[in-house]
Backbone as a chain_set.jsonl record, in Angstrom:
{"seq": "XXXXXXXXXXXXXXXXXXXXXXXXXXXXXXXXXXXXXXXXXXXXXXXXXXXXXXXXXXXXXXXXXXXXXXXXXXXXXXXXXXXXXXXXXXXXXXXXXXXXXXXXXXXXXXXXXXXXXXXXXXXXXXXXXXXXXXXXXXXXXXXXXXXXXXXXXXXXXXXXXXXXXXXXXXXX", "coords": {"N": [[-151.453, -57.363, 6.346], [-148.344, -58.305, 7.707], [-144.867, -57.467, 7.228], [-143.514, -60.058, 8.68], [-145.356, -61.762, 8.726], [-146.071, -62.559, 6.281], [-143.751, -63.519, 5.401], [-143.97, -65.794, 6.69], [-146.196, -67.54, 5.563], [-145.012, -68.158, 2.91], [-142.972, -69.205, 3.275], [-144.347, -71.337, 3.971], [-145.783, -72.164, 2.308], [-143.907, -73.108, 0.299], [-142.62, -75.122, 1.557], [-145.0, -77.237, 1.305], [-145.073, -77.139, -1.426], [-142.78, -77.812, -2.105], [-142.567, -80.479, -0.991], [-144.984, -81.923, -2.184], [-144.241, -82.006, -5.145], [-142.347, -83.616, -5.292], [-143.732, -85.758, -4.169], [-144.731, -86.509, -6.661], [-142.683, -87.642, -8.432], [-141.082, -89.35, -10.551], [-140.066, -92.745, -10.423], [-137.337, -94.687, -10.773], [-137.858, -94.919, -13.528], [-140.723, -95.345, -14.292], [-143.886, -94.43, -13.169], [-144.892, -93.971, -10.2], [-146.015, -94.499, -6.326], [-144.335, -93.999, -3.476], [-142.724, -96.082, -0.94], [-143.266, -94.932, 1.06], [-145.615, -93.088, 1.051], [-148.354, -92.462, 2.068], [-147.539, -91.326, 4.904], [-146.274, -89.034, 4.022], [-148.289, -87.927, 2.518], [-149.611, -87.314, 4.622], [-148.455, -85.303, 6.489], [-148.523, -83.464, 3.844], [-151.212, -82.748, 4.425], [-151.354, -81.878, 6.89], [-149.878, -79.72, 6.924], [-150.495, -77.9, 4.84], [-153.312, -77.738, 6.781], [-152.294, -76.374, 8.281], [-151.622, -74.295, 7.368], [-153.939, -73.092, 5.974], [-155.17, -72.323, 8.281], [-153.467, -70.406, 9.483], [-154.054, -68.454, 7.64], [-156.688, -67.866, 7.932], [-157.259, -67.53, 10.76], [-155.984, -65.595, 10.487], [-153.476, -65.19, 11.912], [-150.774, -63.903, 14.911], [-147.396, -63.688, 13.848], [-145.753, -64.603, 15.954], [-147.967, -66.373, 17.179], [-148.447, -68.16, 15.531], [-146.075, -69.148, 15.369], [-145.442, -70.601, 17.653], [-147.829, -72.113, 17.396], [-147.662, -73.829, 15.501], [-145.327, -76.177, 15.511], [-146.46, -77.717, 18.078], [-148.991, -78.181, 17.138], [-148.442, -79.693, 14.989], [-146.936, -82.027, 16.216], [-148.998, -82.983, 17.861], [-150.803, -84.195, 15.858], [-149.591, -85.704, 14.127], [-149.046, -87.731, 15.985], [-151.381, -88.475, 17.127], [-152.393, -89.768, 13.89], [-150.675, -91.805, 13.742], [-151.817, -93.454, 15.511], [-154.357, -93.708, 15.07], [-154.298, -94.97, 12.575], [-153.291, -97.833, 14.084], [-155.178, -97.877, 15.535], [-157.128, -98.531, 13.057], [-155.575, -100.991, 11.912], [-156.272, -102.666, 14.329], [-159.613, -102.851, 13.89], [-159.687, -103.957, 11.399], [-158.966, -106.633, 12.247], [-160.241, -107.3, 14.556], [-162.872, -107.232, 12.695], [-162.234, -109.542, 11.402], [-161.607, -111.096, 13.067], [-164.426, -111.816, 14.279], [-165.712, -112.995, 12.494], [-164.879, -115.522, 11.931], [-165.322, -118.877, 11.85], [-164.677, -119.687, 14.346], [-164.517, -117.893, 16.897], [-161.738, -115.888, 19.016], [-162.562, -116.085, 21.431], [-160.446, -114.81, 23.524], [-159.01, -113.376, 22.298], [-160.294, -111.587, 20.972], [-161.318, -110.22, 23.07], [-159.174, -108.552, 23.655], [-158.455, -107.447, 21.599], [-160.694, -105.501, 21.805], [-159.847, -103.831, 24.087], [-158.089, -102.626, 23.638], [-158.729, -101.33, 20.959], [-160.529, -99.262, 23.014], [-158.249, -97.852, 24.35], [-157.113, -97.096, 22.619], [-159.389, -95.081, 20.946], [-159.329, -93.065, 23.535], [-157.167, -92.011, 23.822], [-156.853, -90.968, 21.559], [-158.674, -88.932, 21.784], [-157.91, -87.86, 24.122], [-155.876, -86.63, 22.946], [-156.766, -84.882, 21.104], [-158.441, -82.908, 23.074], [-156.059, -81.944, 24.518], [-155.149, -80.719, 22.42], [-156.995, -78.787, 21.53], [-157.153, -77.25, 24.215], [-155.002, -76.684, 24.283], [-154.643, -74.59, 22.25], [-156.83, -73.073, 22.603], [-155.75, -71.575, 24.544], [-153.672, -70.169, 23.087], [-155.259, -68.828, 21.301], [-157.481, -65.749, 20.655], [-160.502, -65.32, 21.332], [-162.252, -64.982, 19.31], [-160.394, -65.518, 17.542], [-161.163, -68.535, 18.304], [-163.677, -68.96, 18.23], [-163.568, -69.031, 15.105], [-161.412, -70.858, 14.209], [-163.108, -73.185, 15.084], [-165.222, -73.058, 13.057], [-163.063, -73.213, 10.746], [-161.82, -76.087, 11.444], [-164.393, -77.809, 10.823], [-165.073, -76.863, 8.298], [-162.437, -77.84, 7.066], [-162.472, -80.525, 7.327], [-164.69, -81.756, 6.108], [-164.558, -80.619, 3.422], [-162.082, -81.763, 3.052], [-163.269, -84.739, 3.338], [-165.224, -84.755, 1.389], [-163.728, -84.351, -1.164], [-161.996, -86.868, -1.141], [-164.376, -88.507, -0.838], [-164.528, -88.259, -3.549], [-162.992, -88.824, -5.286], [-162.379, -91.466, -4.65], [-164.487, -92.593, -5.945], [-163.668, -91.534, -8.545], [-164.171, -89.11, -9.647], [-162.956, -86.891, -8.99], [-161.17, -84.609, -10.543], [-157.913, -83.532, -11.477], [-156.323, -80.526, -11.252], [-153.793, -79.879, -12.437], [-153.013, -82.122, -13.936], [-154.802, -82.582, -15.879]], "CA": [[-150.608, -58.485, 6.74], [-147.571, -57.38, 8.03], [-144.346, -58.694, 6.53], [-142.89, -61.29, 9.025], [-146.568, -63.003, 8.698], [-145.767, -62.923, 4.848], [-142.356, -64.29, 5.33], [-143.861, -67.172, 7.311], [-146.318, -67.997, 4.972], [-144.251, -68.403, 1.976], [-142.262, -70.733, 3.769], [-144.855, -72.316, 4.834], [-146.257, -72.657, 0.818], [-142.734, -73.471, -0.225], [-142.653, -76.723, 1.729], [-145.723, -77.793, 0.583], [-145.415, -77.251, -2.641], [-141.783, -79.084, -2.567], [-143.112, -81.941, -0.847], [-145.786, -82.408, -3.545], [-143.152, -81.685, -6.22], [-141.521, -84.866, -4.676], [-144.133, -86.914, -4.246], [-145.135, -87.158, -8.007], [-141.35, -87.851, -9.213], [-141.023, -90.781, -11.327], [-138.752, -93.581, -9.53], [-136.632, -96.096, -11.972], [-137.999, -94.807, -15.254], [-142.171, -95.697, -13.823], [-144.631, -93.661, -12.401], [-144.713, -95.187, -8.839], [-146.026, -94.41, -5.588], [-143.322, -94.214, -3.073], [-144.026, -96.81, -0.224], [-144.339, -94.129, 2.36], [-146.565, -92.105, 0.266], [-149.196, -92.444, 3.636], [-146.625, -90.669, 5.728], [-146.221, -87.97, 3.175], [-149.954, -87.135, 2.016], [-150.666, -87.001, 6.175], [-147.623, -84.447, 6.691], [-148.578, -82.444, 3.372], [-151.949, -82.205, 4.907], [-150.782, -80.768, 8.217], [-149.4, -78.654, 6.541], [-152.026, -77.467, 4.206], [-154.355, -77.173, 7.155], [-151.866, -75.287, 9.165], [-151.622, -72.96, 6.5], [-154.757, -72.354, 5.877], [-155.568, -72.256, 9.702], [-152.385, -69.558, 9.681], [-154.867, -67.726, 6.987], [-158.223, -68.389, 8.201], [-157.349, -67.136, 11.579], [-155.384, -64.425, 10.802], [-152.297, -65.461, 13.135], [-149.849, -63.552, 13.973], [-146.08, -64.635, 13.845], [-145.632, -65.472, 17.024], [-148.633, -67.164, 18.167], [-147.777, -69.05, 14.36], [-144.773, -70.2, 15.792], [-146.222, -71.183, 18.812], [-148.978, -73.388, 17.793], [-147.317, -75.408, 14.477], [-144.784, -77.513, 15.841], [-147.495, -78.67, 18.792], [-150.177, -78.909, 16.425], [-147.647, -80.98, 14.318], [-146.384, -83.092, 16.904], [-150.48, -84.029, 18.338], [-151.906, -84.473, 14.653], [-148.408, -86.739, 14.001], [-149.373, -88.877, 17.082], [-152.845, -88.757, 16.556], [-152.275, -90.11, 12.668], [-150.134, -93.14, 14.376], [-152.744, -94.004, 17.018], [-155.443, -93.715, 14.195], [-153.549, -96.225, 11.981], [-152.769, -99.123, 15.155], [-157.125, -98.585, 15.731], [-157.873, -99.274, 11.853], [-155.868, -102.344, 12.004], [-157.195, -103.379, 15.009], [-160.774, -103.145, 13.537], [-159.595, -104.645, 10.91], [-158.422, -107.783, 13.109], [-161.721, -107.116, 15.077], [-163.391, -107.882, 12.13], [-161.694, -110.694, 10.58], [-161.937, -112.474, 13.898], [-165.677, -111.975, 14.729], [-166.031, -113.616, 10.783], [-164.336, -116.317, 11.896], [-166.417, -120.004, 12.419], [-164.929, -120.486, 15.555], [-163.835, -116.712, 16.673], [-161.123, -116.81, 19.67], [-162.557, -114.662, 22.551], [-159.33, -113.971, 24.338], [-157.717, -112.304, 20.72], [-161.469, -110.553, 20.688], [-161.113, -109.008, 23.991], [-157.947, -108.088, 23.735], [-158.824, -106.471, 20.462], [-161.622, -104.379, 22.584], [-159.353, -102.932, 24.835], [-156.635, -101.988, 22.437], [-159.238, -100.277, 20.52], [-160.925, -98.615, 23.744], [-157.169, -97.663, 24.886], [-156.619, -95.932, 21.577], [-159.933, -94.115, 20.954], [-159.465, -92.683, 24.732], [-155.859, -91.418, 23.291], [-156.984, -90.188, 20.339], [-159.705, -88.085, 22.568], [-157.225, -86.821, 24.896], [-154.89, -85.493, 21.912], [-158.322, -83.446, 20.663], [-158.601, -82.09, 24.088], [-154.732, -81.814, 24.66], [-154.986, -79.538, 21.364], [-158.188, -77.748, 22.014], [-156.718, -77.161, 25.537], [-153.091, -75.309, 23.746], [-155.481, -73.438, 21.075], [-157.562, -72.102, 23.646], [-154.585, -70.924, 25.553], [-153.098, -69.353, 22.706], [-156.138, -68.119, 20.766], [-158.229, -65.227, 20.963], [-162.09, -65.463, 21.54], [-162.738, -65.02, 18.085], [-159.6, -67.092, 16.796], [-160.938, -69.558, 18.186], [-164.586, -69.549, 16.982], [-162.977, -68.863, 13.639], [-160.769, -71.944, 14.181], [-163.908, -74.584, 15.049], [-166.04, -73.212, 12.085], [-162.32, -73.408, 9.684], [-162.116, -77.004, 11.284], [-165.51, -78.319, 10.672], [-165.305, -76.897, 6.814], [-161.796, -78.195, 6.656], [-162.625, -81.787, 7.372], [-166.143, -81.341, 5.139], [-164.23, -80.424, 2.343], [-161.501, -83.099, 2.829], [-164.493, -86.139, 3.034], [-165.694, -84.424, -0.069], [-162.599, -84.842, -2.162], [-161.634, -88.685, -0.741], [-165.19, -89.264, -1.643], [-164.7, -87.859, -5.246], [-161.413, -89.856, -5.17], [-162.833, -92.94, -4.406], [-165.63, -92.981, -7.105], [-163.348, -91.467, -9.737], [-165.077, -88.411, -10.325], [-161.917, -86.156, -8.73], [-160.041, -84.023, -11.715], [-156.243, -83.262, -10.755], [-155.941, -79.402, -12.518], [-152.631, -80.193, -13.124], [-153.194, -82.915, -14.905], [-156.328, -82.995, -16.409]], "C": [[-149.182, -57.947, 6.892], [-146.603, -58.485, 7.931], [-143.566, -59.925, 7.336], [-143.88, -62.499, 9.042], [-146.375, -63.633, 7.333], [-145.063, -63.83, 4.448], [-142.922, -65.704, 5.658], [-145.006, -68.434, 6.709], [-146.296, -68.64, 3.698], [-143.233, -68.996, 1.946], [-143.233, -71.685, 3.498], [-145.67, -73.564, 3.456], [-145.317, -73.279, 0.13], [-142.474, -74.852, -0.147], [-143.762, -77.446, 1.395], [-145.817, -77.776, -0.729], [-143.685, -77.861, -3.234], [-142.022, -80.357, -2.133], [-144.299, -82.71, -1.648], [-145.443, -82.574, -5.023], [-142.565, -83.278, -5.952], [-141.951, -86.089, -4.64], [-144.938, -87.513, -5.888], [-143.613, -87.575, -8.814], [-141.527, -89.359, -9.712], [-139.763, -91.715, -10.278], [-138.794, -94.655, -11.009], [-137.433, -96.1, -13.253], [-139.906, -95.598, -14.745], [-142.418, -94.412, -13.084], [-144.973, -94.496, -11.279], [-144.852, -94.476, -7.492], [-145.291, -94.74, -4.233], [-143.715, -94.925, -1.866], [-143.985, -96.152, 0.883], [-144.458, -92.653, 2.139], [-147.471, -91.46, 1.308], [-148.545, -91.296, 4.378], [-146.539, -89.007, 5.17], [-147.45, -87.294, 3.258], [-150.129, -86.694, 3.411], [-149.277, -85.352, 6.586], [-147.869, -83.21, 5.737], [-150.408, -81.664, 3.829], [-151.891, -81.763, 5.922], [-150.477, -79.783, 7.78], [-150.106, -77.622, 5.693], [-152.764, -77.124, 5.431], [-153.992, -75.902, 8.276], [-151.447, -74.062, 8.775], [-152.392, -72.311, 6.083], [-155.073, -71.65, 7.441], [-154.799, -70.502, 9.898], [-153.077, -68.083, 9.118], [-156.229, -66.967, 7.346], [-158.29, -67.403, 9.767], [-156.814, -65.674, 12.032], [-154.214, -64.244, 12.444], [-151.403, -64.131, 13.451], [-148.462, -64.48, 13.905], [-146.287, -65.454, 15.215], [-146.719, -66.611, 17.634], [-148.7, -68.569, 16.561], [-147.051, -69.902, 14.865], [-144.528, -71.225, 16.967], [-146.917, -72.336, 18.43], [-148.331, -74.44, 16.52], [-146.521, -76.234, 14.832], [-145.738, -77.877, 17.478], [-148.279, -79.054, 17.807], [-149.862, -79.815, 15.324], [-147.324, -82.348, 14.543], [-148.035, -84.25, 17.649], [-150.756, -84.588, 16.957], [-150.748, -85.862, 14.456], [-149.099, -88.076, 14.947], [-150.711, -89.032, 17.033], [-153.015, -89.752, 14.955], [-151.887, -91.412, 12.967], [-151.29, -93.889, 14.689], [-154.271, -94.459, 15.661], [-155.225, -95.092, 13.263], [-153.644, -97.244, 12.515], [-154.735, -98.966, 15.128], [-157.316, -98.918, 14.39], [-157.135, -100.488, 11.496], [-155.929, -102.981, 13.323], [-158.738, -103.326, 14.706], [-160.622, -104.023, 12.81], [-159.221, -106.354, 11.09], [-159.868, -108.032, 13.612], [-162.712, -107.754, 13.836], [-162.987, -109.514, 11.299], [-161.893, -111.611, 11.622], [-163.457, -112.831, 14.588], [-166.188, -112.533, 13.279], [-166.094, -114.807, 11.234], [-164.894, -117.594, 12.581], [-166.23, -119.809, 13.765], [-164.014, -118.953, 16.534], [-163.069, -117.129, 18.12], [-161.453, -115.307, 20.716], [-161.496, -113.95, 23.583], [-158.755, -112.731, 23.098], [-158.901, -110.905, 21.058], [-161.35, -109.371, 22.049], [-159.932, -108.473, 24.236], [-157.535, -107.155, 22.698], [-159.538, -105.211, 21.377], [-160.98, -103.471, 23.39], [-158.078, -102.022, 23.952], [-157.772, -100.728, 21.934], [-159.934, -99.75, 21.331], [-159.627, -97.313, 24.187], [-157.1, -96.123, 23.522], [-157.501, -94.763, 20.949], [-159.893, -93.135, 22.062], [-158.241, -91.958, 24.271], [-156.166, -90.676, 22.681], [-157.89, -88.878, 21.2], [-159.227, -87.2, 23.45], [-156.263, -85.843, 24.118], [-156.06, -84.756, 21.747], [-158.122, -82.978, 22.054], [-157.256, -81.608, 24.643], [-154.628, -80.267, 23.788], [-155.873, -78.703, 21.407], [-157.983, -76.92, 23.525], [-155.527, -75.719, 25.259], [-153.835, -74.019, 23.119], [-156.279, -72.521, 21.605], [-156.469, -70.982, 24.58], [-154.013, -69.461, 24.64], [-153.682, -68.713, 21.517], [-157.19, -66.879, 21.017], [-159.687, -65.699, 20.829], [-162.393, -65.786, 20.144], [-162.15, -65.833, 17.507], [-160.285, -68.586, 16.798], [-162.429, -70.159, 17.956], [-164.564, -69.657, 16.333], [-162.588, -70.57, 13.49], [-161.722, -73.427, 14.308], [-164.268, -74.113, 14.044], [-164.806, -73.789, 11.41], [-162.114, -75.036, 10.072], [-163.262, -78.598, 10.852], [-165.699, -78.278, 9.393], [-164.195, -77.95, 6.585], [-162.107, -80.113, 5.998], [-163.854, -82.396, 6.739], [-165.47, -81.425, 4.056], [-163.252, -81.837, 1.493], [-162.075, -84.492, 2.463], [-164.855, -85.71, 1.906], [-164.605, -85.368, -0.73], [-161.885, -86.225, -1.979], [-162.873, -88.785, -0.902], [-165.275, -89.303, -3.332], [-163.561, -88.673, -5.598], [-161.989, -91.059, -5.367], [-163.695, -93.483, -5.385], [-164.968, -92.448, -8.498], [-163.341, -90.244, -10.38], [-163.699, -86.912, -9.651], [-160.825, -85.64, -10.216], [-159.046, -83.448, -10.681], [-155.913, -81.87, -11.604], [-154.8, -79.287, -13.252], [-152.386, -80.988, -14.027], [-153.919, -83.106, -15.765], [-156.84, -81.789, -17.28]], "O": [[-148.872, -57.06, 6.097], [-146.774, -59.676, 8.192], [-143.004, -60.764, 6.632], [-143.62, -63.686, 9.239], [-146.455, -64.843, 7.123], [-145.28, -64.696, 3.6], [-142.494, -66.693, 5.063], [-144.989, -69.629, 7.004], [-147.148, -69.435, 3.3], [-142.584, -69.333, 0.956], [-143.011, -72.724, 2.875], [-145.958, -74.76, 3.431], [-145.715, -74.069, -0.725], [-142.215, -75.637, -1.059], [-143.438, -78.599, 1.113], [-146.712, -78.449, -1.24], [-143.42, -78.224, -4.38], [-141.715, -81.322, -2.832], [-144.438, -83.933, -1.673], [-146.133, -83.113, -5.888], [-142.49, -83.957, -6.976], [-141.348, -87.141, -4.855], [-145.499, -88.585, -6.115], [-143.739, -87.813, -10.015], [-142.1, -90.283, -9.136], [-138.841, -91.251, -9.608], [-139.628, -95.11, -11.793], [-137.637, -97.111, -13.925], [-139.962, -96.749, -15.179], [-141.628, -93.614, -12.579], [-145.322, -95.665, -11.438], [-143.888, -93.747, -7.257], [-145.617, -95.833, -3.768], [-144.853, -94.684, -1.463], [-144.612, -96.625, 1.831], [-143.934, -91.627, 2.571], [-147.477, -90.244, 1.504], [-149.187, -90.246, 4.399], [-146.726, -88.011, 5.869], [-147.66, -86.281, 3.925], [-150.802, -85.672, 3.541], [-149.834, -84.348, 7.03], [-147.65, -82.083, 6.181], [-150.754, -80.499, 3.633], [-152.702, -80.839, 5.966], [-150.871, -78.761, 8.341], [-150.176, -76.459, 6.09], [-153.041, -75.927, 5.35], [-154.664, -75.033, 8.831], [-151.054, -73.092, 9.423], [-152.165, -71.153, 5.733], [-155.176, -70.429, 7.557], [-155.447, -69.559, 10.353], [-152.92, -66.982, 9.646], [-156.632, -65.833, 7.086], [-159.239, -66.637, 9.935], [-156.943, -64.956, 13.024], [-154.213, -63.555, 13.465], [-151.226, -63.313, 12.548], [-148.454, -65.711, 13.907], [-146.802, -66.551, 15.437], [-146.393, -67.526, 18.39], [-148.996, -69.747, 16.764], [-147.204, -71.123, 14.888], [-143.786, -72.192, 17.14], [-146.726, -73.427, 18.968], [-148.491, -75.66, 16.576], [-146.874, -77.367, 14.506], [-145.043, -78.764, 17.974], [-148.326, -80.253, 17.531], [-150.68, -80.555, 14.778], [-147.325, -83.349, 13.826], [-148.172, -85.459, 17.838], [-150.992, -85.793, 17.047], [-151.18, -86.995, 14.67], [-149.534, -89.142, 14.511], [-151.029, -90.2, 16.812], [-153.954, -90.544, 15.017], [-152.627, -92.3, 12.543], [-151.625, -94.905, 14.081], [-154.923, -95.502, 15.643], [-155.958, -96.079, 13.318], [-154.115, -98.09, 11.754], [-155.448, -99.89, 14.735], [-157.887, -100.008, 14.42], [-157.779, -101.25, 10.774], [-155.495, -104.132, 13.273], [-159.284, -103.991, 15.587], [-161.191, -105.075, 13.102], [-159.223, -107.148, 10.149], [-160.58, -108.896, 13.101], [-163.304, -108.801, 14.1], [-163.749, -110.307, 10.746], [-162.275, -112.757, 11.384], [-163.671, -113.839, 15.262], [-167.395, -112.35, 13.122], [-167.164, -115.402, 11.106], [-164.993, -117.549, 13.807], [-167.21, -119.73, 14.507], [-162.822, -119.136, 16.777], [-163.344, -118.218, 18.623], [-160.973, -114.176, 20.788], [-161.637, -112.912, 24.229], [-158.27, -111.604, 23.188], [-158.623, -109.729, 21.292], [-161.312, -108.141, 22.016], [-159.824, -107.836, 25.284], [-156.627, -106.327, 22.755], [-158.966, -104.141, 21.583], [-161.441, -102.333, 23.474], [-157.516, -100.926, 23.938], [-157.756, -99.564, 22.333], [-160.724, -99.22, 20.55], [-159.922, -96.126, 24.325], [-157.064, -94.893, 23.55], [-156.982, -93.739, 20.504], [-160.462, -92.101, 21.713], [-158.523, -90.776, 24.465], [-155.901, -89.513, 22.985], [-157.427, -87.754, 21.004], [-159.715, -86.095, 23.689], [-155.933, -84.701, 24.437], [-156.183, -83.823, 22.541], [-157.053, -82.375, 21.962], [-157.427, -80.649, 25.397], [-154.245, -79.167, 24.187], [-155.438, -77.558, 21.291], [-158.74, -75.994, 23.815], [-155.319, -74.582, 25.682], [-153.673, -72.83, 23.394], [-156.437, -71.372, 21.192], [-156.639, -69.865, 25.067], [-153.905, -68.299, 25.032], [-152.954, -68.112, 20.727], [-157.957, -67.257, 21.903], [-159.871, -66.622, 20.036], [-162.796, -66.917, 19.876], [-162.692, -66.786, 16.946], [-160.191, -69.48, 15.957], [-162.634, -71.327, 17.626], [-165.414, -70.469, 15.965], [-163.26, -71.376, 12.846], [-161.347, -74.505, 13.847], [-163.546, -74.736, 13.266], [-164.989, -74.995, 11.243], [-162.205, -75.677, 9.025], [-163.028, -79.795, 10.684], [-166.316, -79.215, 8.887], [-164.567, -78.973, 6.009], [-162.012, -80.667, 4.902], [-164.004, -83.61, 6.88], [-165.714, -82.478, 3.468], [-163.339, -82.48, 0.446], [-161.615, -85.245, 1.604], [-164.779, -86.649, 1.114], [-164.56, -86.595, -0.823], [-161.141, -86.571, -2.896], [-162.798, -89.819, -1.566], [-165.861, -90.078, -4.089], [-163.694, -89.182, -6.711], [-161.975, -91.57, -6.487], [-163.688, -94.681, -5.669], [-165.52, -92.782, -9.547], [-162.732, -90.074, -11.436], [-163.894, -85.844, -10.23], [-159.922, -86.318, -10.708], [-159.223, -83.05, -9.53], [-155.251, -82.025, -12.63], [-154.688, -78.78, -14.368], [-151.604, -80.709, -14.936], [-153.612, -83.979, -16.578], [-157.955, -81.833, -17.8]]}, "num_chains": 1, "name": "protein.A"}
């Protein structure tokens, strides 16, 4: 590893590990989730996966420097777009509940959420499009298997989350 790759991932550990430093701080004498905690966790995981990715793929600097602020700026807008479709399902469902449901809201729901999975689909191919550009052959079989574990591993641990069964090593 040659040292300006070093340099750039010891940044790159630095900010993640002050933005997690940050987000456990006590506010007003309570332990308290800050209310844009959301915003945070989705930024320290960009960052996390663009550090492993940085790892995983064996980058070097430059094509580093190259792909994290795009693959920052799609996953960012992708994260948005993802958000506006889960509460429109959530609308979607509340109004197909509803005795007397109001089919203009409903189709107007349908296209919203057609509009925004079709978005979300062109950022994946937007970013699969850059990564290809600026990956080698191998990078970038490397890069689907390291995305396919990444997002494996992640559903793991938000399922272990969710049932309880998640230890925090720091804490625990």
């Amino acid at each position: 590893m040659n040292r300006a790759k070093a340099i750039l991932i010891l940044m790159l550990v630095g900010c993640v590990v002050i933005s997690l430093a940050s987000f456990g701080q006590d506010l007003d004498g309570r332990d308290a989730v800050p209310p844009k905690a959301g915003p945070r966790v989705r930024e320290n995981l960009i960052t996390l996966k663009l550090l492993r990715m940085t790892q995983v793929l064996d980058l070097t600097t430059d094509q580093a420097s190259a792909i994290y602020p795009v693959v920052t700026r799609l996953e960012t807008e992708k994260y948005v777009i993802t958000q506006k479709l889960n509460e429109a399902m959530k609308d979607l469902s509340l109004q197909v509940e509803q005795a007397k449901p109001d089919d203009a809201r409903i189709l107007g729901l349908l296209a919203d959420i057609e509009g925004w999975r079709d978005r979300i689909i062109a950022i994946d191919k937007e970013t699969s499009d850059f990564l290809t550009a600026k990956l080698s052959v191998v990078q970038q079989a490397k890069y689907l298997l390291f995305n396919a574990e990444f997002y494996r591993r992640l559903g793991e641990r938000l399922g272990q989350l969710r049932q309880g069964r998640f230890k925090n090593r720091f804490t625990n």
